[in-house]
Backbone bond lengths (Angstrom), bond angles and torsions (degrees), N, CA, C in turn:
res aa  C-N    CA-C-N  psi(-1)  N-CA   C-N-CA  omega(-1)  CA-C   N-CA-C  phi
1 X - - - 1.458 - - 1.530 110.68 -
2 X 1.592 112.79 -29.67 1.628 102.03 -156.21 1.725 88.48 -91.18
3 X 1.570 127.48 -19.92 1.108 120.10 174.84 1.714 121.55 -68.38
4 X 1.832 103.79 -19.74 1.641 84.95 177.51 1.594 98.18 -94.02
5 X 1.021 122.64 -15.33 1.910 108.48 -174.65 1.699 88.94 -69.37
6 X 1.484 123.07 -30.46 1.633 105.04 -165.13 1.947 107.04 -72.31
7 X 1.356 110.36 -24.20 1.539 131.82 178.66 1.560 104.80 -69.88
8 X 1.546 116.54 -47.00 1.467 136.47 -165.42 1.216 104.83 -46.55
9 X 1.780 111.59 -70.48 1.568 136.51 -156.80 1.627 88.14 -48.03
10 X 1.233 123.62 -87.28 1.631 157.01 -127.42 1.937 74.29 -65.41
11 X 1.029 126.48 -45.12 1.741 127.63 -143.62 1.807 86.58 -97.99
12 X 1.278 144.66 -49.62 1.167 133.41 173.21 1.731 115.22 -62.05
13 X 1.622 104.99 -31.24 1.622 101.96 178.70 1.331 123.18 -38.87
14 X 2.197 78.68 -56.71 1.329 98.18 -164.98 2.169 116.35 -74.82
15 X 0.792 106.79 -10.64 1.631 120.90 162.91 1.820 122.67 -77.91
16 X 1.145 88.95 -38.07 1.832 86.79 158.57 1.507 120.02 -83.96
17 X 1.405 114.03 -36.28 1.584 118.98 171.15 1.265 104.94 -45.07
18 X 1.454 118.72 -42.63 1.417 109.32 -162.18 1.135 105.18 -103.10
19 X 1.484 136.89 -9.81 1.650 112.49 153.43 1.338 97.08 -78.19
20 X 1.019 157.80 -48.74 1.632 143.78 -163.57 1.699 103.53 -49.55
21 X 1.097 119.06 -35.91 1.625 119.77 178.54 1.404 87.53 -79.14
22 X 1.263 141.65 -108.94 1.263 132.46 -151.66 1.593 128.71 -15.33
23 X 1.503 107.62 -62.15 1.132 113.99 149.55 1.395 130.06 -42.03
24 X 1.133 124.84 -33.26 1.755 117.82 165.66 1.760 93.80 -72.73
25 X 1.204 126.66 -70.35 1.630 113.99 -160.98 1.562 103.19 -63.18
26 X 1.157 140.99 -7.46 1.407 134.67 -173.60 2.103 93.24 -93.39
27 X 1.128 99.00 -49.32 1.615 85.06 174.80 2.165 121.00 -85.43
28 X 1.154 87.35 2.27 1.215 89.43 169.78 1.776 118.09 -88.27
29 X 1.481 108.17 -23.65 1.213 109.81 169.40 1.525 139.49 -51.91
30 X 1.663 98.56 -37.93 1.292 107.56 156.79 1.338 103.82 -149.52
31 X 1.167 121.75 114.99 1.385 123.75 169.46 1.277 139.79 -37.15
32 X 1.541 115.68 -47.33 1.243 150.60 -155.97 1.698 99.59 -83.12
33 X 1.228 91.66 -57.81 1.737 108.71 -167.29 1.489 95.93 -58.88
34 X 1.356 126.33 -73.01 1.261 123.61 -176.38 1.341 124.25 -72.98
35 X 1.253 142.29 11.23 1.407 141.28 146.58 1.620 118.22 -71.38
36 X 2.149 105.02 -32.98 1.535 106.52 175.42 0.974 95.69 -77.00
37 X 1.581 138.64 -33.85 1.812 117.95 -163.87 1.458 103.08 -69.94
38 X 1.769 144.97 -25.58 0.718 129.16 -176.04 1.437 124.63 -66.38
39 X 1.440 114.13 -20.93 1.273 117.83 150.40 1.645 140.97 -87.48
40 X 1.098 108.89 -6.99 1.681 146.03 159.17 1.700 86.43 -39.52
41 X 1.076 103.69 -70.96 1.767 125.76 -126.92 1.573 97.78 -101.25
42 X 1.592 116.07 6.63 1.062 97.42 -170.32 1.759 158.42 -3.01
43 X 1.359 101.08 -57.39 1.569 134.90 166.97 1.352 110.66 -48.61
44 X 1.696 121.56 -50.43 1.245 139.03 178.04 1.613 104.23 -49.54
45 X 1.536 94.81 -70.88 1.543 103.02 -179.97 1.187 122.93 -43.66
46 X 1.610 115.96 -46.11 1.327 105.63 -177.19 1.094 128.95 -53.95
47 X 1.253 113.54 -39.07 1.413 137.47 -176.61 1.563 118.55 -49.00
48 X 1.631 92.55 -54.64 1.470 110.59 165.75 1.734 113.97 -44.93
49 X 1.149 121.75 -43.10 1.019 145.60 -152.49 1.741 108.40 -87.27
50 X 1.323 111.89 -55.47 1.075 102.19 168.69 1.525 116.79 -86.11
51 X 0.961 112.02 -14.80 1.792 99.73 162.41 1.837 113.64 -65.38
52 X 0.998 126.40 -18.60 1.277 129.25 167.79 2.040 110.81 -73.76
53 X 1.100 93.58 -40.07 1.550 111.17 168.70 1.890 118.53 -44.46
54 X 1.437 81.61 -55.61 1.677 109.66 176.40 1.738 101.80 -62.95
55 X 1.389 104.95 -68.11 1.018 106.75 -168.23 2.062 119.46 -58.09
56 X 0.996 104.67 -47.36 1.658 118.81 158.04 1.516 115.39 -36.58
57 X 1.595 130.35 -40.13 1.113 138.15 163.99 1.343 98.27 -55.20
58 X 1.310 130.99 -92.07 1.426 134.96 -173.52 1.227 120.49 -39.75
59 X 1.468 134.65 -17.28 1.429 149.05 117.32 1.639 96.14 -18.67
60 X 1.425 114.28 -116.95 1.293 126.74 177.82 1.364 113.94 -2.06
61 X 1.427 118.02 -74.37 1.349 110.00 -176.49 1.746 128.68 -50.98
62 X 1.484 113.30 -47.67 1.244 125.32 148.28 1.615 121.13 -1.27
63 X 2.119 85.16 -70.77 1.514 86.65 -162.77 2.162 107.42 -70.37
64 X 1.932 89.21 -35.43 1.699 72.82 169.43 1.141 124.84 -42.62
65 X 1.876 124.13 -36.58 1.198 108.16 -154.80 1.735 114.67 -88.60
66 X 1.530 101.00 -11.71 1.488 113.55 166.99 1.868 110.34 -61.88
67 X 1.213 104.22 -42.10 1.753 95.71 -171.37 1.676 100.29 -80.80
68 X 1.371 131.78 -21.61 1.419 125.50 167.33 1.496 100.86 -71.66
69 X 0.990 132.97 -16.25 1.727 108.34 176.59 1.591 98.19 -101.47
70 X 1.220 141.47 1.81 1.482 134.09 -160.13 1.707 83.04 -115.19
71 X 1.588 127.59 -25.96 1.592 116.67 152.77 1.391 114.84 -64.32
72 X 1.168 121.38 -7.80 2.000 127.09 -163.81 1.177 91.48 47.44
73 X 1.675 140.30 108.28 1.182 154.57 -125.70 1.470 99.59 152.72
74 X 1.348 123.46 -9.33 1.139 119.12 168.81 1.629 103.09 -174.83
75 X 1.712 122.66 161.31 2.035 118.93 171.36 1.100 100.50 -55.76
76 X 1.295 107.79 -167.50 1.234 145.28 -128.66 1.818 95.02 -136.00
77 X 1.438 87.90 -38.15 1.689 88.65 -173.30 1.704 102.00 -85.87
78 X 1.382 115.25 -51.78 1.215 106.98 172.72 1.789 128.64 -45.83
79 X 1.420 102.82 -36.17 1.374 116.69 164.07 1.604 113.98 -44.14
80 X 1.032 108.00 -71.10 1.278 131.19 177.58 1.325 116.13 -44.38
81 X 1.655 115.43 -47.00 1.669 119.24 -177.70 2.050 115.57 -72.06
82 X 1.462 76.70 -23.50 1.414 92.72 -169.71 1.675 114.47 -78.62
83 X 1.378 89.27 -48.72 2.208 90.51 172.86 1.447 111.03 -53.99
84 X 1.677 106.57 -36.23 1.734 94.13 -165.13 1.380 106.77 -74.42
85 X 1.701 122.79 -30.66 1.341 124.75 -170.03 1.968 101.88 -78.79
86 X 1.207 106.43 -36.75 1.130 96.25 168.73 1.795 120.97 -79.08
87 X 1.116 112.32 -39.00 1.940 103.40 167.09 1.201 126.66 -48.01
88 X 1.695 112.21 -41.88 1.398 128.71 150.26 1.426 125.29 -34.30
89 X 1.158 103.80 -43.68 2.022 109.50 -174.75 1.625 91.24 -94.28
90 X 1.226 143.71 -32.58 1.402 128.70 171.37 1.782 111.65 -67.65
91 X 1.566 110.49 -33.24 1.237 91.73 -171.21 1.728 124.05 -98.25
92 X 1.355 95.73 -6.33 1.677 128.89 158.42 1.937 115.98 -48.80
93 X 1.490 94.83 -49.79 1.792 96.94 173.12 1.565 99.96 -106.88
94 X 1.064 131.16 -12.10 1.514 114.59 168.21 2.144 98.15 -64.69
95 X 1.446 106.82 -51.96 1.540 97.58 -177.03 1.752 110.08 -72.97
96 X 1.432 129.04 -4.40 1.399 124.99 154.07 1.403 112.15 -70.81
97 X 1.493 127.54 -56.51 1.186 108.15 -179.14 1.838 110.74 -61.17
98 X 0.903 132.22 -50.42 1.493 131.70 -160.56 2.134 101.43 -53.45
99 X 1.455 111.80 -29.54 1.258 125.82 -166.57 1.870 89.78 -61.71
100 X 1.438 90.88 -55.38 1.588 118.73 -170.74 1.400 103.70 -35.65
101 X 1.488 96.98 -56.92 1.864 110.52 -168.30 1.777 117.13 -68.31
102 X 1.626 105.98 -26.34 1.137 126.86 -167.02 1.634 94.54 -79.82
103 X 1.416 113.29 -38.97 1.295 111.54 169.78 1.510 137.73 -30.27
104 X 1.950 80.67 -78.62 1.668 122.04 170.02 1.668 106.21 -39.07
105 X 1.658 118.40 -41.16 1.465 127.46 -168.08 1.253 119.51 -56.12
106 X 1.746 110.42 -44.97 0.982 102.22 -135.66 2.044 96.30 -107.57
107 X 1.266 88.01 143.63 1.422 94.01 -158.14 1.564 109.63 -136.58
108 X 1.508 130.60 -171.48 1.091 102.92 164.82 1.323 103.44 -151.41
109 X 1.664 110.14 60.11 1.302 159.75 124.68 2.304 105.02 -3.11
């Protein structure tokens, strides 16, 4: 188990990194166009939006669980198992919403 959360983290990073770039060069293409579709598309957006919501929670919890181990309130290993499975679930809907946005973008503006 502790070998796929150590495989997990690095492989979800790298899948949100790369919608977060796309999404910058897809709205960089035309500015205009994809700032109105975000209101176009309402429904889309939201969506986008609260998956960032979601994902920000699992953020949050994280960091609680970082200041309970910096009380030693809990190991070192559990610490450890817990950020990657939780960084994983933040960076899992950070790359759902960005998919979302990449969606909403693309137009033919």
């Amino acid at each position: 188990m502790k070998s796929f959360l150590i495989f997990l983290g690095p492989l979800t990073l790298c899948v949100a990194l790369w919608f977060t770039l796309t999404t910058y060069l897809t709205a960089r293409k035309n500015p205009k166009c994809s700032v109105s579709r975000l209101f176009l598309k309402k429904e889309e957006t939201g969506k986008a939006f609260y998956a960032l919501i979601i994902g920000s929670c699992f953020f949050v919890v994280n960091q609680i669980f970082t200041l309970l181990y910096s009380l030693k309130l809990f190991s070192y290993e559990m610490h450890f198992l817990m950020s990657i499975f939780l960084g994983s679930l933040f960076a899992t809907c950070l790359a759902y919403m960005f998919y979302k946005i990449i969606r909403v973008f693309r137009c033919l503006c």
